[in-house]
C-alpha positions in Angstrom: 12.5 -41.0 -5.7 9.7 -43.0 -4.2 8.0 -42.2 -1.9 7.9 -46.0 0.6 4.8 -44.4 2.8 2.9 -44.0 -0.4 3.7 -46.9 -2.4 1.8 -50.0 -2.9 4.0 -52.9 -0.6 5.9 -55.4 -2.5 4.4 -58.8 -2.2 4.9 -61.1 0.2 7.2 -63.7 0.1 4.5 -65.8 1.8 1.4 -67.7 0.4 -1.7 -67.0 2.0 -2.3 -70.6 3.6 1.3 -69.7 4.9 0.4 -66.8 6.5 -2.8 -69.0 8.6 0.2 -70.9 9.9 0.3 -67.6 12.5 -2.8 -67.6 13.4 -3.7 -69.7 16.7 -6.4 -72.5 15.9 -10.0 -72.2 17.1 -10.8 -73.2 20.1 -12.3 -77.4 19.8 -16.0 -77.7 21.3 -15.9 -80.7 23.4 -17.9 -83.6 22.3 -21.2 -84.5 23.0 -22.5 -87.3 25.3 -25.4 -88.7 27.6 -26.0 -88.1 30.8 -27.6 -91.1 32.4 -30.1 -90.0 35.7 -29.4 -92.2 39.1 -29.7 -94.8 39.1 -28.1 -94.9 35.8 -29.5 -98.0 33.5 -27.6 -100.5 32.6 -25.6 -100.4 29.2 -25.8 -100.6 26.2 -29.8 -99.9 26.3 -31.4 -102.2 23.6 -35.2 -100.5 23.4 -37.1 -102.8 20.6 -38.4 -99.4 19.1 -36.6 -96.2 19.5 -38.7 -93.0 18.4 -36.6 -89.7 17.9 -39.1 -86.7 17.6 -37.4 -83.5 16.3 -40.5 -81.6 14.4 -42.4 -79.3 16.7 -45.7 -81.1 16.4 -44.2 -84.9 17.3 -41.9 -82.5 20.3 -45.7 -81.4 21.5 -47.3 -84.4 21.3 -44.0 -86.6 23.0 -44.0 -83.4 25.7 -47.6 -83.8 26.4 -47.5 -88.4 26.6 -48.4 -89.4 30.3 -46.2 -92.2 32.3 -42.6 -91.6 31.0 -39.7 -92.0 32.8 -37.0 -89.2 32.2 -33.5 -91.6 31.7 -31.0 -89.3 30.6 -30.3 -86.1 28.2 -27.8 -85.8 25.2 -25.8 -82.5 26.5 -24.5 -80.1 23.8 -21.2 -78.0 25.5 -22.3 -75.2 22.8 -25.4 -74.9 24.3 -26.4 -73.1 27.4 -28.8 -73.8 29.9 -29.8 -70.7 31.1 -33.7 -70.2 30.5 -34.0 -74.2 31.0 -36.8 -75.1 33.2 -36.3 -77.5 36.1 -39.3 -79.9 35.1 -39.5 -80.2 31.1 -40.9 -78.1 28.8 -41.3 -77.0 25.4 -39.3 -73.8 25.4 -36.1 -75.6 27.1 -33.5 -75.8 24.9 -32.5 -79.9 26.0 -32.7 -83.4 24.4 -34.0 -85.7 26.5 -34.1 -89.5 26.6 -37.5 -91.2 28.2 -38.9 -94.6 28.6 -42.4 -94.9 28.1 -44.0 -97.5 30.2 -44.6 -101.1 29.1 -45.4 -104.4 30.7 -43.1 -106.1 28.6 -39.4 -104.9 29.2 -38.5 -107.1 25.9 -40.8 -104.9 23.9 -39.2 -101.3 25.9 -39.9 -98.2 24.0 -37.2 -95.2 24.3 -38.3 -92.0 23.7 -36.2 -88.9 22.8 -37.0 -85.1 21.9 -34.7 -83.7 20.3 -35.4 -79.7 21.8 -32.1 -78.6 20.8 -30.6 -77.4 17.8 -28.5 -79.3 16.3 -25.7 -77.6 13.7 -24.8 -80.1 10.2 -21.2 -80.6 11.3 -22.6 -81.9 14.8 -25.0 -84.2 13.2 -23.3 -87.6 13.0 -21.7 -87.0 16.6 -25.6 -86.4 18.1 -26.4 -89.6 15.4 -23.6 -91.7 17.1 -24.6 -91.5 20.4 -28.1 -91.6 20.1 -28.1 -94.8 17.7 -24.9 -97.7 18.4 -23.2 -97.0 21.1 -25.2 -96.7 24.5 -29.0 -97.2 22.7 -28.4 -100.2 20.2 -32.4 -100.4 18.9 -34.4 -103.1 17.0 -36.0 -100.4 15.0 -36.2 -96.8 15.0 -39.1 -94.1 13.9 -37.7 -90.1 13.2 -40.2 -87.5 12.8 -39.5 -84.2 11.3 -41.0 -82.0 9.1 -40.8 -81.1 5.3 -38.6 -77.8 4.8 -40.4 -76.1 2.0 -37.0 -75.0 0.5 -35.8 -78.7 0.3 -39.4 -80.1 -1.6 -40.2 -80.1 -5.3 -43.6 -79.1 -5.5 -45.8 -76.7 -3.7 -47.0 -77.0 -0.5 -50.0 -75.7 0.5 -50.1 -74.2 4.8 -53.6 -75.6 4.4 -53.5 -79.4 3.6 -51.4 -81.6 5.7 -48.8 -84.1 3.9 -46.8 -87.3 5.1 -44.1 -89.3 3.4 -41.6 -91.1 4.7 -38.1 -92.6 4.0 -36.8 -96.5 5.1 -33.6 -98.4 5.3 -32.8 -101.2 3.6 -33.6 -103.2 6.7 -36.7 -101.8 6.8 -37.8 -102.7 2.9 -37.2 -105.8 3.3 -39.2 -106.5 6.2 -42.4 -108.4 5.7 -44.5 -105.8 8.0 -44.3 -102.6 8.4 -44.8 -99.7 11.4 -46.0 -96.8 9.2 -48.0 -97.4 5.8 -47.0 -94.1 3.7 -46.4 -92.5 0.6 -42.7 -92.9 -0.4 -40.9 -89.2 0.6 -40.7 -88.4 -4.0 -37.5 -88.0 -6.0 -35.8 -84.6 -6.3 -37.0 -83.7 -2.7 -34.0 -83.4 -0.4 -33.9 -84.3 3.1 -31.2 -82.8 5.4 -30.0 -82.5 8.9 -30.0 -84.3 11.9 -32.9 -86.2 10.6 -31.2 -87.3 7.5 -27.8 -88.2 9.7 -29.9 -90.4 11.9 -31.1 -92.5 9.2 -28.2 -92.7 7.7 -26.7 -93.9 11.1 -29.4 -96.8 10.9 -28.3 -97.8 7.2 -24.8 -98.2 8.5 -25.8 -99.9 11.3 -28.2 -102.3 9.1 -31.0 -101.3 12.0 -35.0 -100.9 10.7 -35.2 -97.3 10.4 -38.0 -95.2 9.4 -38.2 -91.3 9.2 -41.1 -89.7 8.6 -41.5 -85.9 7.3 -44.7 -84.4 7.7 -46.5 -80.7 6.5 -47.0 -78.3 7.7 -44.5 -77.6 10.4 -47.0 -75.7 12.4 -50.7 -76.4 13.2 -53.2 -78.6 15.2 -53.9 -80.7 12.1 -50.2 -81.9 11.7 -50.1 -82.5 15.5 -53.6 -84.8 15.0 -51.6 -86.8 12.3 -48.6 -87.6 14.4 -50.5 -88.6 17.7 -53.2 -90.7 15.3 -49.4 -92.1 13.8 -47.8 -92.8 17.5 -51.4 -94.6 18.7 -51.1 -97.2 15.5 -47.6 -97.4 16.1 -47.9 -98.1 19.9 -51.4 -98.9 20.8 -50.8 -99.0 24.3 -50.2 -95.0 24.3 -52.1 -92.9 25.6 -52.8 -89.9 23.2 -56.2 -88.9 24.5 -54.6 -85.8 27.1 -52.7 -84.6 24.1 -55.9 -84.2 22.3 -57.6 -82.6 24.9 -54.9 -79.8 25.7 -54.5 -79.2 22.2 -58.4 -78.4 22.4 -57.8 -76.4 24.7 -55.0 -74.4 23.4 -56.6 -74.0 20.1 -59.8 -72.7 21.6 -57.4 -70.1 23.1 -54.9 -69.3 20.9 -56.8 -70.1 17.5 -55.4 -72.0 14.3 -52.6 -69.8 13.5 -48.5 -70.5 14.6 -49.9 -71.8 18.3 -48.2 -70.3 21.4 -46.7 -73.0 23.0 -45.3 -74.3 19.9 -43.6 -70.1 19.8 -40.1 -70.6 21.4 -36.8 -69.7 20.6 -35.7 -73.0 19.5 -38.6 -72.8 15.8 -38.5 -68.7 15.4 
């Protein structure tokens, strides 16, 4: 006789997606969205250059740019505030959206930093909302940094490297912001970075993303201020140069300290 405690079950009359049928469905994570300060600008924002900094040397020289105004953030439910400081700073985990100061309110300049990280399957809702919807721009600049996993070749930590990547829009313009080697074939860019571009593609908007190498260093953060004071001469890049002095004179050229937060370790 057989023994039922011992036996191997008989098999279910049920497929395995059938069986998921029990099981309650994850919890949804609310959307994203924009939180405009008071007074809240008018809308839809139409900036004639938008410049999206995500790499940690364009976050420290955007965090360290005198005379801008703090608009708005882009608020992540998923991601706490708690350690957020009440003025901005590089270890906040935040993305916020800034206008840097111009004479000309036809030629407005919208700065975000992008402190935050983003996850791939939140990528095109962050892209929405930052590019079409509430911020419709003329023409936008993203800069990130190569991933050494994602680029054929070898990088060296000591030599610093710039490509970038364009729209359509962009190729066929007769000038052009940023004069660089063309990111080469078989390298793979991914991300937020990627989504954004491919948010100004749909959108037929000039868009530009530049990836730069390394993703640590004074030299890298040298190249992206010299690239911000071609791309906007009226910046003012000379007090990120000087605390960069000084925290190199401090810290020495290794992974810098203020660039050492939770959000790049």
């Amino acid at each position: 006789m057989e023994d039922v405690l011992t036996e191997n079950p008989p098999p279910s009359r049920f497929f395995q997606e059938d069986l998921n049928n029990f099981v309650p469905p994850p919890e949804s994570i609310p959307s994203p969205f924009i939180l405009f300060s008071n007074p809240k600008p008018e809308l839809p924002l139409r900036p004639s250059l938008l410049i999206i900094a995500i790499s940690s040397p364009s976050l420290y020289v955007s965090h360290n740019l005198p005379s801008k105004t703090l608009l708005g953030s882009l608020i992540m439910p998923e991601v706490p505030f708690s350690g957020n400081t009440i003025e901005p700073s590089l270890e906040d985990k935040s993305c916020n959206i800034y206008s840097l100061s111009s004479t000309d309110d036809k030629n407005s300049i919208l700065l975000v930093s992008v402190q935050l990280p983003v996850s791939p399957e939140r990528s095109n809702l962050v892209s929405r909302l930052l590019i079409g919807q509430d911020i419709i721009p003329e023409r936008v600049i993203i800069l990130d940094s190569i991933q050494s996993r994602n680029f054929r070749g070898r990088l060296s930590p000591d030599e610093t490297l710039a490509a970038k990547l364009e729209t359509s829009a962009e190729k066929k313009a007769t000038s052009h912001l940023v004069n660089l080697d063309y990111f080469p074939s078989g390298s793979v860019i991914d991300g937020l970075s990627a989504s954004l571009l491919s948010r100004c593609q749909l959108k037929n908007i000039r868009g530009t993303l530049v990836i730069s190498w390394p993703e640590f260093g004074p030299s890298v953060i040298k190249f992206i201020g010299a690239l911000l004071k071609k791309i906007v001469p009226s910046l003012d890049v000379a007090s990120v140069n000087k605390d960069l002095e000084k925290n190199s004179s401090r810290t020495g050229l290794k992974k810098d300290t203020w660039l050492d937060s939770d959000l790049y370790t």
